[in-house]
Steps between C-alpha positions, in 0.01 A plus 500: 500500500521271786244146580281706715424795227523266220224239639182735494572644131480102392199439693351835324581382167350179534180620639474771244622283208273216626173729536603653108512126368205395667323812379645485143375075464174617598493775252622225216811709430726198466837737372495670849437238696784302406680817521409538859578112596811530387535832738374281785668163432839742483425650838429198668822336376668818618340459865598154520852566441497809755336278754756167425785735554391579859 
């Protein structure tokens, strides 16, 4: 997959894996939530490196 297909899948995953750890830390479900930031913390490093490259 090229930059252009590969920067709105990122942006999806961190929206979706930010809304599930914001919904899980509400709920007090700690396991999943740190599950979840470590989803979104690895997509955001991920973006950053596809947008450095460019």
């Amino acid at each position: 997959m090229n930059e252009q297909q590969l920067r709105p899948a990122y942006l999806a995953g961190i929206g979706i894996s930010a809304y599930a750890l914001w919904y899980f830390a509400t709920a007090g479900s700690s396991l999943p939530a740190v599950a979840f930031g470590v989803v979104l913390a690895v997509f955001v490093v991920r973006l950053r490196q596809l947008t450095a490259d460019s």
